[in-house]
Legacy VTK file of the C-alpha trace (Angstrom):
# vtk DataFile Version 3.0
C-alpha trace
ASCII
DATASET POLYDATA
POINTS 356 float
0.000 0.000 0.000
2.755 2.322 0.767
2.630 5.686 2.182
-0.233 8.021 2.732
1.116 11.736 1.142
2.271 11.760 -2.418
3.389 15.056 -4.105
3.178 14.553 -7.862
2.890 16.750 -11.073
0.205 15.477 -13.442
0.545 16.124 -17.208
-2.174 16.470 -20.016
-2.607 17.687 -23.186
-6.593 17.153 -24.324
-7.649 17.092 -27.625
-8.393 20.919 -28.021
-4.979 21.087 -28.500
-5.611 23.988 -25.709
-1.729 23.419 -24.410
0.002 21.429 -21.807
-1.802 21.264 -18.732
0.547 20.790 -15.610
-0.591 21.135 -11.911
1.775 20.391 -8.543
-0.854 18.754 -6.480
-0.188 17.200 -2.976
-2.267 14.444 -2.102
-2.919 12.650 0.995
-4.786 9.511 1.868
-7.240 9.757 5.296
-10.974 8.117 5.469
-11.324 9.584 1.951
-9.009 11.102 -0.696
-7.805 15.126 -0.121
-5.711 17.022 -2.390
-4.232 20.756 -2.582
-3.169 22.029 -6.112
0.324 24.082 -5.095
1.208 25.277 -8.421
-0.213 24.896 -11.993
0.054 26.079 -15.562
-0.975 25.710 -19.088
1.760 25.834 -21.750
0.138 26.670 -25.034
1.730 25.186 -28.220
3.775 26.784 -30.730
2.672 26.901 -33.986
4.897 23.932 -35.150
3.012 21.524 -32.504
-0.020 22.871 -32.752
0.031 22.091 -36.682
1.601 18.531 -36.384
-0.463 17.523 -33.573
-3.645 18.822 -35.956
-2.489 16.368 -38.415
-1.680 13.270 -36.654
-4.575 11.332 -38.882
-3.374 9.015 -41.268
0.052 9.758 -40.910
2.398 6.216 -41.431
3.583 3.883 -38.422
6.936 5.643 -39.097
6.379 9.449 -39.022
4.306 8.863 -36.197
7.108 6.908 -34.655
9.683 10.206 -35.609
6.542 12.772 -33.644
6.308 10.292 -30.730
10.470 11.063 -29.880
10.043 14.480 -30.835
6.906 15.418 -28.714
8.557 12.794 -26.050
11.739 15.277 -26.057
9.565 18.749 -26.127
6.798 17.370 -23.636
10.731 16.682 -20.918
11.359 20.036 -21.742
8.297 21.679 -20.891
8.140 19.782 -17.412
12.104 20.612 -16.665
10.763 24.024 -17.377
7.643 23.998 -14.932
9.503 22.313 -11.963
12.416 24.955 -12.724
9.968 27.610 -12.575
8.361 26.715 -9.177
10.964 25.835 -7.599
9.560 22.405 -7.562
12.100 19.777 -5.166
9.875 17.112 -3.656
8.253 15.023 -6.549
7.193 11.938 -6.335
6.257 11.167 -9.735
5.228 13.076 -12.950
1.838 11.619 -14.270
1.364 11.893 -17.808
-1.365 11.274 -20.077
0.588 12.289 -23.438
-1.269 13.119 -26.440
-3.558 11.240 -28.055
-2.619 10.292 -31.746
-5.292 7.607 -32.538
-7.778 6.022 -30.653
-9.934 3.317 -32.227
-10.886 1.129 -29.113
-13.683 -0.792 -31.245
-10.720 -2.000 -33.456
-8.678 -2.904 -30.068
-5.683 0.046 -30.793
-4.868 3.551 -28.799
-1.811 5.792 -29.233
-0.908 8.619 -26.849
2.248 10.138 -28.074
4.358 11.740 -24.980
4.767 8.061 -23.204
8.472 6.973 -23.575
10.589 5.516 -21.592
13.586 8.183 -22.233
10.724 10.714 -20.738
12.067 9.518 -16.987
15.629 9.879 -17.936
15.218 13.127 -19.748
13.595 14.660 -16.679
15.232 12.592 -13.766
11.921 11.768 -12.614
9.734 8.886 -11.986
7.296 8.919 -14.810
3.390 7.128 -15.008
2.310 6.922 -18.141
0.234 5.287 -20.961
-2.769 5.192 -19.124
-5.459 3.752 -22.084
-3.702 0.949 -23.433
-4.208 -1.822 -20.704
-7.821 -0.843 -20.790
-7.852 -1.282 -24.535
-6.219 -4.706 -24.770
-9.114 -5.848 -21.902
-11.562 -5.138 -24.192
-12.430 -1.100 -22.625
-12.776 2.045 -24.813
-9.785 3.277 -22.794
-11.370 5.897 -21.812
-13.064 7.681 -20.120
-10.238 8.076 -17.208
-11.099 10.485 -15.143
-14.256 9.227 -13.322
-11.870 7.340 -10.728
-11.007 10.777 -9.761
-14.807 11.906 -9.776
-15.895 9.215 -7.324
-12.840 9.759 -4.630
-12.087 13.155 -4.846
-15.575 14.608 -6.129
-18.108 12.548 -4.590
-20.508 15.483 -3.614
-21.731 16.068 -6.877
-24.504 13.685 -8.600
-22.809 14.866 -12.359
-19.337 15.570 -13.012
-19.256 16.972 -16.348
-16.002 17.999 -18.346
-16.092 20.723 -21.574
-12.964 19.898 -23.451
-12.177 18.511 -26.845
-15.270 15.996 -26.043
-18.037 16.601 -23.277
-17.536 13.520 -21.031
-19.672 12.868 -17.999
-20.136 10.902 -14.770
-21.948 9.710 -11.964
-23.026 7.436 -9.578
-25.539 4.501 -10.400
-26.701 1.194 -8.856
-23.438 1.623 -6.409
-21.158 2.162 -9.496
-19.487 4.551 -11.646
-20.805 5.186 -15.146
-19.335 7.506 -17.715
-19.203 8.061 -20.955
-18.065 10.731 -23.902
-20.897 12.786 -24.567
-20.510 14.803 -27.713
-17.317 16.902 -29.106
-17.238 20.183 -27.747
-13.729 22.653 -28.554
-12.375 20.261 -31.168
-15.644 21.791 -33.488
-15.639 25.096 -32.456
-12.430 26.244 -32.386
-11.772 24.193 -35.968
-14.755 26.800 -37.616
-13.316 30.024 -35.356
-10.052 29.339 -36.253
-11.348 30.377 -39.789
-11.962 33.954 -38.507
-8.479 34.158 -36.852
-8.968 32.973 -33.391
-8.204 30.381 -31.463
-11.153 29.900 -29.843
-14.884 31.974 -29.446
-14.021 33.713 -26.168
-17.110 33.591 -24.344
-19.191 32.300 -27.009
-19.670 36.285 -28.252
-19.475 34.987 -31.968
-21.689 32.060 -31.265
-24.261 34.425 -29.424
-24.402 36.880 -32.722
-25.354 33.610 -35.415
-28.358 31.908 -35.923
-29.524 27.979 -35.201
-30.387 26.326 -38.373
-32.630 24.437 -37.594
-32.366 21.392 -40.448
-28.321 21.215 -39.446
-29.323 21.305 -35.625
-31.555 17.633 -36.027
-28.935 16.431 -38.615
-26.505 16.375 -35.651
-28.968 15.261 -33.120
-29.288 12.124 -35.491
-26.135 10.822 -35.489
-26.054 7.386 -34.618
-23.644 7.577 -31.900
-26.194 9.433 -29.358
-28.299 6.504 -29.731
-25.669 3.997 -28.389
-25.478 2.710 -24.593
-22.664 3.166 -22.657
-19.627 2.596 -22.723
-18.551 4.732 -25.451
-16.247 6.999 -26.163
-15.431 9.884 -29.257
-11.679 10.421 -31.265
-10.868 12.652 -33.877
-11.555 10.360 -36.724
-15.548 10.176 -35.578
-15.363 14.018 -35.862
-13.512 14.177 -38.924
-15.858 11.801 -40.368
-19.229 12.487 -39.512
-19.294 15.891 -37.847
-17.400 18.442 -40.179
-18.650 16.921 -43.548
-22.243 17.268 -42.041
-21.676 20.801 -41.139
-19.860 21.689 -44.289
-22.691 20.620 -46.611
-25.183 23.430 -45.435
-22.297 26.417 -46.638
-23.196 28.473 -43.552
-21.697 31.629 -42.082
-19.212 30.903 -38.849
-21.631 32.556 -36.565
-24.523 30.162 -37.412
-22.580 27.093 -37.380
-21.082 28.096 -34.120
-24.528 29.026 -32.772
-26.280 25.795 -34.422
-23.621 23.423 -32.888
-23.340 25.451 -29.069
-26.880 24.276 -29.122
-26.365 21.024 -30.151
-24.079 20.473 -27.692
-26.167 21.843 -24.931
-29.060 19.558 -26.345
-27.493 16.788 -25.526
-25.534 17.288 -22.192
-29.135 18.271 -20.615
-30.740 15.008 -22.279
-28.123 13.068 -19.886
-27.986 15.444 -17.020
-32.164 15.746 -16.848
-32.666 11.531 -15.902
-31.930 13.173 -12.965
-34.043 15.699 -10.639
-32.477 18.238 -8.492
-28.991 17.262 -9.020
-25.692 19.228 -9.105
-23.270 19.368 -11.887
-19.791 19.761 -11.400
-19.099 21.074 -14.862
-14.866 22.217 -15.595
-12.391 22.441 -18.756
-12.373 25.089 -20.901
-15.738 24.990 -22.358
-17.055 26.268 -18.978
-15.590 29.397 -19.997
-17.529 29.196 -23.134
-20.879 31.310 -21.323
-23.048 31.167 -24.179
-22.751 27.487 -23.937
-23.583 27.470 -19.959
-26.485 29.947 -20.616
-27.677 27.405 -23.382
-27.287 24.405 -21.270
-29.162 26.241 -18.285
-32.024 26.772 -20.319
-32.448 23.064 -20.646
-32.431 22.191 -17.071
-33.824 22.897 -13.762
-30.287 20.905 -12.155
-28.203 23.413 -10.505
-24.853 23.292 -12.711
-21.601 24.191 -10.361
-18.923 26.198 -11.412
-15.755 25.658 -9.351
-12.709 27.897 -8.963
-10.433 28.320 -11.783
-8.133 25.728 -10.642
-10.131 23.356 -11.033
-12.069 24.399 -13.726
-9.004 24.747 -16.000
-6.831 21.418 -14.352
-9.179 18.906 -13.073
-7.918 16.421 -15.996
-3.948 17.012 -15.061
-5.501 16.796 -11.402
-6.905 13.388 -12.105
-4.326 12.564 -14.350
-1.997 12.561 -11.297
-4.304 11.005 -8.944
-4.255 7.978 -11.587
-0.491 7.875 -11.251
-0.918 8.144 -7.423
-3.323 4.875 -7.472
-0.683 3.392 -10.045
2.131 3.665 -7.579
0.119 1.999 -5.032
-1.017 -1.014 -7.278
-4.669 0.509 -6.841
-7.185 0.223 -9.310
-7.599 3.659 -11.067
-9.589 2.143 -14.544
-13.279 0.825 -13.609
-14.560 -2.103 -16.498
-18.280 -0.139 -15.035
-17.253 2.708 -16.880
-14.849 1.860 -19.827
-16.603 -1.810 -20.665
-13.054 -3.420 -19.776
-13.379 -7.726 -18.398
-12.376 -6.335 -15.168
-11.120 -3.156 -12.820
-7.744 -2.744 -12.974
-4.278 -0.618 -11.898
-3.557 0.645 -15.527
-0.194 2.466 -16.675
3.488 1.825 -17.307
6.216 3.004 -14.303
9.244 4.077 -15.782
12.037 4.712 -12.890
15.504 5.852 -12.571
17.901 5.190 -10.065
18.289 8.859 -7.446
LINES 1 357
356 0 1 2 3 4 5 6 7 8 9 10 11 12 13 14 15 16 17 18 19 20 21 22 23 24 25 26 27 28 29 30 31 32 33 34 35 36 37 38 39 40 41 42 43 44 45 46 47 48 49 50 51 52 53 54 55 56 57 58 59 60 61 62 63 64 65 66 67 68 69 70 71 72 73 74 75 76 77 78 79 80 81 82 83 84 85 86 87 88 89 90 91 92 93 94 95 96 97 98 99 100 101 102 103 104 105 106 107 108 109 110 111 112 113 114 115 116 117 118 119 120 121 122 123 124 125 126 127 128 129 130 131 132 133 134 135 136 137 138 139 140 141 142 143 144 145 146 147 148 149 150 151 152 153 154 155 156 157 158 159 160 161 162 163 164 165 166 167 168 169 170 171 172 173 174 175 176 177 178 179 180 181 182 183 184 185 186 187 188 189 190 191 192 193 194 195 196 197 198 199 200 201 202 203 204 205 206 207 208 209 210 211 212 213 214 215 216 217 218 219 220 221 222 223 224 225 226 227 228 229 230 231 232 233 234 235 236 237 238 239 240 241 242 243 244 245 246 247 248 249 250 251 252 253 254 255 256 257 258 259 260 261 262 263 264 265 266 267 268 269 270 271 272 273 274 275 276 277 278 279 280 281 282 283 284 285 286 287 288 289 290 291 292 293 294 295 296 297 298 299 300 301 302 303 304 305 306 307 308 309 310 311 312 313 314 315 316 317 318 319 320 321 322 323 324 325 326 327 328 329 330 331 332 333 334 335 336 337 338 339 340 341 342 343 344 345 346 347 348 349 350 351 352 353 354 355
């Protein structure tokens, strides 16, 4: 079981392509699970990564190979950086997720790029890592991750809802966890605001000044994937294949299809959220700064949705991303089969040491 305090630095990079989320969290084990985030930062992407990491689709086995020891060497440098920074001298681990290149659970196969061995050696550091790919090979989606976190460090909320990439959610039922990927959230937007120069709709303003279409609205509602039971979870190829060529048909102005698909999106986070009555929703990542999108979703429900402070808002997933490493270290099971459709619970994630 060993020890009862862990001080770790947890690692992620989501599919928004947002930056490098890194948090400094101190945890410590009593009846239940506490933790104190001590330092934390995002570290957005130059252009270079940004544009290779937009691209990662049907690249070969060998240039993706070539990114995997390039982002492996720029990810070490980024963390040298962040523990240089603040001062950071008692570490544990580092707990990264990496960055997912494919993920096609269905066909048995998940890449996150990031995960290398040379990561511990190039930082001097303990590293956990590779978090999916157990859960994959025991027949899970691989993800989602993050509800071990929900139900031991965020078991006062009925919902725990995360606005990244993907809208992921989960909760409590029949004495388990359940959780599943919702819809994509940022990995749509910012793809049709990027058009007008941005990175990303700040606030939802251009969003709020466009127009649902309504035809485009039930198009997406249709998709074959909200119909499905959990487990499941969402990649980049679904997107690429069914959501932009559905949106690109109708020829509409940015502001529409940003408005249309904010709507969409709130559509069908309140069709899960509203099997419940009177509930609270713990909703964080960067879509929660999106407040067109909350206002949206609010309209569709009468459940009290919770924003937390920034901290958490913005690094819940790096967060949870170190708790996993935390339960790693202690041969704990961090990946539940109740949410991810795995044979069986499980401590997932490779240790990579070095001798201090």
């Amino acid at each position: 079981m060993g020890k009862d305090k862990y001080n770790v630095i947890g690692v992620m990079s989501g599919t928004s392509l947002d930056g490098i989320d890194l948090a400094y969290i101190s945890f410590k084990k009593g009846t239940t699970w506490s933790f104190n985030i001590l330092a934390a930062q995002t570290v957005s992407y130059p252009d270079y990564w940004f544009k290779t990491l937009k691209n990662l689709t049907g690249l070969s086995k060998e240039q993706l190979a070539k990114i995997d020891e390039d982002y492996t060497d720029y990810l070490a440098t980024v963390i040298k950086q962040f523990i240089l920074t603040n001062t950071i001298k008692n570490i544990d681990a580092v707990c990264s997720h990496g960055h997912t290149a494919l993920h096609q659970p269905n066909l048995g196969y998940t890449k996150q790029i990031g995960n290398l061995p040379k990561l511990a050696t190039l930082i001097n550091q303990t590293i956990v890592c590779d978090f999916r790919v157990q859960d994959v090979k025991l027949g899970g989606q691989g993800a989602p991750l993050v509800p071990i976190g929900d139900q031991l460090l965020f078991s006062n909320y009925n919902w725990c809802l995360n606005l990244g990439g993907f809208a992921n959610i989960s909760s409590e039922e029949k004495g388990g966890r359940i959780a599943f990927d919702i819809c994509p959230v940022n990995i749509v937007l910012n793809k049709y605001v990027e058009q007008l120069g941005f990175n990303y709709d700040d606030k939802g303003s251009i969003a709020r000044q466009g127009t649902c279409n309504k035809q485009l609205f039930d198009e997406l509602n249709n998709l074959s994937f909200y119909k499905e039971k959990a487990p499941k979870s969402l990649g980049l190829e679904w997107v690429e294949k069914e959501i932009f060529p559905l949106i690109n048909k109708y020829n509409l102005k940015i502001e529409d299809i940003l408005n249309t698909y904010v709507k969409h999106i709130a559509f069908q986070i309140s069709t899960i959220i509203n099997l419940s009555e009177k509930a609270s929703v713990l909703a964080t990542g960067g879509g929660v700064f999106n407040t067109f999108l909350i206002e949206q979703l609010a309209l569709l429900t009468s459940n009290k949705i919770v924003i937390p402070s920034n901290k958490i808002i913005e690094f819940k997933e790096a967060l949870i991303f170190g708790f996993l490493g935390v339960l790693k270290l202690r041969d704990e099971i961090n990946c539940l089969k109740s949410v991810t459709g795995a044979s069986k619970n499980h401590s997932s994630g490779n240790i990579f040491r070095i001798d201090k």
